[in-house]
C-alpha positions in Angstrom: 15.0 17.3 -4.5 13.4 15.0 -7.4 10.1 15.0 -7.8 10.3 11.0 -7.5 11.7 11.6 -4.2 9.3 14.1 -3.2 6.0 12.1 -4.0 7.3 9.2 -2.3 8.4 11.5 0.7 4.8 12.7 0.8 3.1 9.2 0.1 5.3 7.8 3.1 4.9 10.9 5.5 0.8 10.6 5.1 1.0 6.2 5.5 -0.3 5.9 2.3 0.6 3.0 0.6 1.1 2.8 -3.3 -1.7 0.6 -4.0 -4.0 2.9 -2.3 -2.6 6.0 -4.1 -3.4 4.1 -7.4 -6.8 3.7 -6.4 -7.1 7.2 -5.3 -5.2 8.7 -8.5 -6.7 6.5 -11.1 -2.9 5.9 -12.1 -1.6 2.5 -12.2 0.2 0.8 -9.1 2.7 0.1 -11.9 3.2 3.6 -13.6 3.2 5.2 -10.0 6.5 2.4 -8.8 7.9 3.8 -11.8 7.7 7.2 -11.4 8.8 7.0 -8.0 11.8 4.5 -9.5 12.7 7.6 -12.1 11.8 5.3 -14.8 9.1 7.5 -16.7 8.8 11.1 -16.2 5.2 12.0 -15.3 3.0 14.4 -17.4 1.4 17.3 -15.8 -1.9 16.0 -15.7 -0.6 13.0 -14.0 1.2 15.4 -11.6 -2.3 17.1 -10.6 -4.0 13.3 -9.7 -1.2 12.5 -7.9 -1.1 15.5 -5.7 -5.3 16.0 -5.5 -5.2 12.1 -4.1 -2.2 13.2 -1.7 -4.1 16.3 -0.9 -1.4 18.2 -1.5 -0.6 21.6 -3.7 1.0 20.1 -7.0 4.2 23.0 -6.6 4.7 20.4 -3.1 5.6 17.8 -5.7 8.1 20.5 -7.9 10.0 21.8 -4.4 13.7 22.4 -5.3 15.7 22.4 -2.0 19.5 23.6 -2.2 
């Protein structure tokens, strides 16, 4: 699975809304749309706000499922 899939799977499955994951992340509603649209690839650090404000393990967000 993407990791744009996966962090919206995990926003959605905890009812947290993107607005409130930008203000928990310090990222941008705007850069967080588009890395969940696949249209800018996150850098790691952005990777480890984005999972510490979903309180989840960052390797959550890198899952590979076959």
């Amino acid at each position: 699975m993407r990791v744009e899939i996966l962090i919206r799977n995990i926003r959605e499955n905890k009812n947290i809304k993107l607005d409130k994951l930008a203000e928990l992340s310090g990222i941008s509603k705007g850069t967080l749309s588009k890395i969940e649209r696949n249209e800018q690839q996150p850098k790691l650090i952005t990777m480890l706000l984005i999972a510490k404000a979903l309180k989840c393990n960052i390797t959550e967000l890198y899952k590979i499922h076959f």
